[in-house]
N, C-alpha and C positions, 0 to 999 in steps of 0.2 A: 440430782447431778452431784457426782462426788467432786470434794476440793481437789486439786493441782498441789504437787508439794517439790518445793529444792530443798536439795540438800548441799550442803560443803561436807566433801567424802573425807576428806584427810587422806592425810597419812595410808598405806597398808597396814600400819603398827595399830589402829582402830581396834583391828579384829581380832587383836589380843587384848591392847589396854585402853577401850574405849573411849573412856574419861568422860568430861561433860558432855561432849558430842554423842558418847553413845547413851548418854542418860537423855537426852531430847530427842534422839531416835526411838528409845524403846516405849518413850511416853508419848510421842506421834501415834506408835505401831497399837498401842492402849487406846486411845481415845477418836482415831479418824475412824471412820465406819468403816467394816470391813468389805473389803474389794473381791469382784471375782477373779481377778488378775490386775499383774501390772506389768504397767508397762514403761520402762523408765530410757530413757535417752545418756549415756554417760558421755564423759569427754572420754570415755578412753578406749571408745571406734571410732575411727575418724574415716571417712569416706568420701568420694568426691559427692555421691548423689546417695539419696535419703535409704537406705537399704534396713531390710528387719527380719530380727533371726526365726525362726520356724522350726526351731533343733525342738523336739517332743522331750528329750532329758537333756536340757545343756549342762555342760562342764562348767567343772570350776576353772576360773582361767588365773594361774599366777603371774599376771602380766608384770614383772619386778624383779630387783633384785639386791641384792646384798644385804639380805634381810633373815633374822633371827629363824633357822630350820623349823620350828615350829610353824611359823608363819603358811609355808607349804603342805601343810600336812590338812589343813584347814578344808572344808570341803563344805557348801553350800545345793542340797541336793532336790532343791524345788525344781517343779516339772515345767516346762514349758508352756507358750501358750503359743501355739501357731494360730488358733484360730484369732485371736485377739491380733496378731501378727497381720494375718491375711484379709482381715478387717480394717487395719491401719494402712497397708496398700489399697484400699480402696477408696478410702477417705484422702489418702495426701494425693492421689490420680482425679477425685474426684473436686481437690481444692487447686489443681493445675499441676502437681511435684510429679516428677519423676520419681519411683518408688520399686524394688526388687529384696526378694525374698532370700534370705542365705541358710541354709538350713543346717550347719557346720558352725555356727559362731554358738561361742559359750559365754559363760556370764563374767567378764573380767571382774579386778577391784571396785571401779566405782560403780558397781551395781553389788558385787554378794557381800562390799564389807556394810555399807549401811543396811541393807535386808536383814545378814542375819540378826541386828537390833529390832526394827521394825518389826519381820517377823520370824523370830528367832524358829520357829518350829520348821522352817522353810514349805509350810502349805500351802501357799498362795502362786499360784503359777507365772508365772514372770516370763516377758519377751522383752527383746533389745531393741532401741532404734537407734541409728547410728547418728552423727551429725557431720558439720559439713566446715571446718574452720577456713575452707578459704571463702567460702561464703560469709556472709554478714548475718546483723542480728536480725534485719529485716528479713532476713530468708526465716529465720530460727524463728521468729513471730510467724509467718507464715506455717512454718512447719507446725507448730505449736497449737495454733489453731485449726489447722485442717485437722486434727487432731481429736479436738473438743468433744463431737461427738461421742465419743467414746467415755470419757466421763459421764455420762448421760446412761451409758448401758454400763454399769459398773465396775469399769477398770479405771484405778488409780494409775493416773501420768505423774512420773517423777523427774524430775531433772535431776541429774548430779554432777556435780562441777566441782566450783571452788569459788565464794566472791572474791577473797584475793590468790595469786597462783603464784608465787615467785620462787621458782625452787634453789636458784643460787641462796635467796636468800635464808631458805630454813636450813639447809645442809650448813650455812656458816654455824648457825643456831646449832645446830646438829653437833657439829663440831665442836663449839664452846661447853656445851653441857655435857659431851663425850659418848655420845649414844644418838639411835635414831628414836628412841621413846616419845612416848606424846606427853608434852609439856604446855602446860596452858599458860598463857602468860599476859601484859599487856600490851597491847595491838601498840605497833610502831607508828611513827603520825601520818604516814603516809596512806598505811593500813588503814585509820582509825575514816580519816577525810575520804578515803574512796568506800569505805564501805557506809557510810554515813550518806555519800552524792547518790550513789546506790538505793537504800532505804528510803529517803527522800523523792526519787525517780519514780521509783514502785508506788511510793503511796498516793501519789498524786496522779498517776498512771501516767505518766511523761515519755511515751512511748518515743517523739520523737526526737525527744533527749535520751534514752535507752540508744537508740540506732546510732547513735552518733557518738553513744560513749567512749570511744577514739579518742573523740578532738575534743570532748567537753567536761568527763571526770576528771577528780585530779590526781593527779601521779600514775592517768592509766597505763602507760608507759612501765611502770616499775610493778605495780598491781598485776598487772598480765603482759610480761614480755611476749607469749605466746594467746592466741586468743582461745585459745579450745574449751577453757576449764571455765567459761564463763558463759559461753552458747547454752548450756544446757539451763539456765536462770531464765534464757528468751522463752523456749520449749514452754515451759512449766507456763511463764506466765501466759503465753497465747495460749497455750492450752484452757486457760481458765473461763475464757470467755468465748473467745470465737471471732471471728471478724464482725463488725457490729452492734457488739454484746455488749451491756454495760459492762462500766469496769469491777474487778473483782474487788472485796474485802482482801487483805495484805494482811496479814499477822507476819510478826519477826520473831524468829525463834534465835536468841542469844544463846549460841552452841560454843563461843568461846574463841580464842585466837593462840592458835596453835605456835607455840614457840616465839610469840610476838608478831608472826607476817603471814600465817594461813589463816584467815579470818573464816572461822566454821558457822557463821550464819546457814540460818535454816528457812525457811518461806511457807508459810501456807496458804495459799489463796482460795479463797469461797467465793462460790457467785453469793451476789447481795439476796438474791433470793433465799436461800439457804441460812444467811447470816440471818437473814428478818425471822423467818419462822425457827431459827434458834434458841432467837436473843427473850 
């Protein structure tokens, strides 16, 4: 059974100037075992109900804007994987979700700018799931784990988010330093305490402090005025185990904190199984 992996996508500006985040991508895309497909959940399809793409060549999507011409010219030209797709509608129908197939959606940023680190050659075939932000994280555990399976028959589930998402905040940042460049910097305290309640949460697998992170992290408020770029962390983590599964091994991949307030935390999760016959 392969590990479950989140990423914090940054930035679009990634996919020119990687930085540390793309150096813990490209040493993930090195060392996980390779996958026959993936299949990754970003924040940035948002849908009411769980839908997943089936395009045989998806696009590159430049979901963005006001960003250095280069930027677009970028093109990510891994194949699709409908079947791993139309295997993922069986499993989330078969775990209670409502689930449909879209055969027109392309790969936006938060799936082809971490990939092409991962795996830079784009041969690894990739489908999309979308998520659901007015749903909750209990839906996103849910999701995550009807999932699981699929680990099991060789496709790597990625979440890709953000643990912190505050976009007034780094465009201020943005503005001070005079560019949209990726600048790594020290995490602001608000940054520092919610991604710390975070880390803590996961390792102790406090899922129903997870569900609730609303009303119980601190500063979640400021950390995510919008909830979308943190859904896909549920994803990853029920992915990892399943509904009844023990809980998974948590490795924390320190990817660095983007301008002081995008906290690029990365996650790997292994069943304990895996981790024993590892270690």
């Amino acid at each position: 059974m392969l590990p479950t992996v989140f990423v914090s996508h940054g930035s679009p500006m990634h996919a020119i100037d990687a930085g540390r985040a793309g150096d813990v991508w490209a040493e993930l895309g090195r060392t996980l075992p390779r996958p026959s497909a993936v299949l990754i959940a970003s924040a940035h399809w948002e849908t009411e109900l769980p839908m997943l793409s089936t395009a045989r060549q998806p696009e590159t999507i430049h979901d963005f804007g006001g960003f250095p011409p280069e930027l677009y010219k970028i093109s990510y030209p891994a194949k699709g994987a409908p079947d791993v797709a139309q295997r993922a509608i069986e499993s989330l129908k078969s775990g209670g979700l409502t689930a449909t197939a879209n055969a027109c959606r392309g790969l936006d940023h938060g799936a082809w700018v971490p990939l092409r680190r991962l795996f830079p050659n784009a041969d690894v075939p990739v489908a999309q799931v979308s998520i659901q932000p007015s749903l909750d994280a209990a839906h996103h555990f849910r999701l995550g784990a009807a999932l699981a399976p699929l680990s099991s028959e060789g496709v790597l589930v990625i979440g890709s988010g953000h643990i912190t998402h505050n976009l007034r905040d780094w465009m201020a940042a943005a503005r001070h330093r005079g560019s949209r460049a990726v600048a790594d910097g020290a995490a602001d305290d608000y940054v520092a305490e919610f991604r710390e309640w975070i880390a803590d949460a996961l390792r102790h697998d406090d899922r129903a402090a997870l569900v609730r992170w609303r009303e119980l992290a601190p500063h979640a408020a400021r950390a995510h005025p919008t909830p979308e770029h943190l859904m896909p962390l549920f994803v990853a983590f029920g992915a990892a185990s399943g509904e009844g599964a023990p809980r998974p091994h948590v490795e924390r991949l320190d990817a660095g904190v983007d301008s002081g307030v995008l906290a690029m935390d990365a996650y790997v999760f292994s069943p304990l199984a895996r981790v024993a016959m590892d270690s």
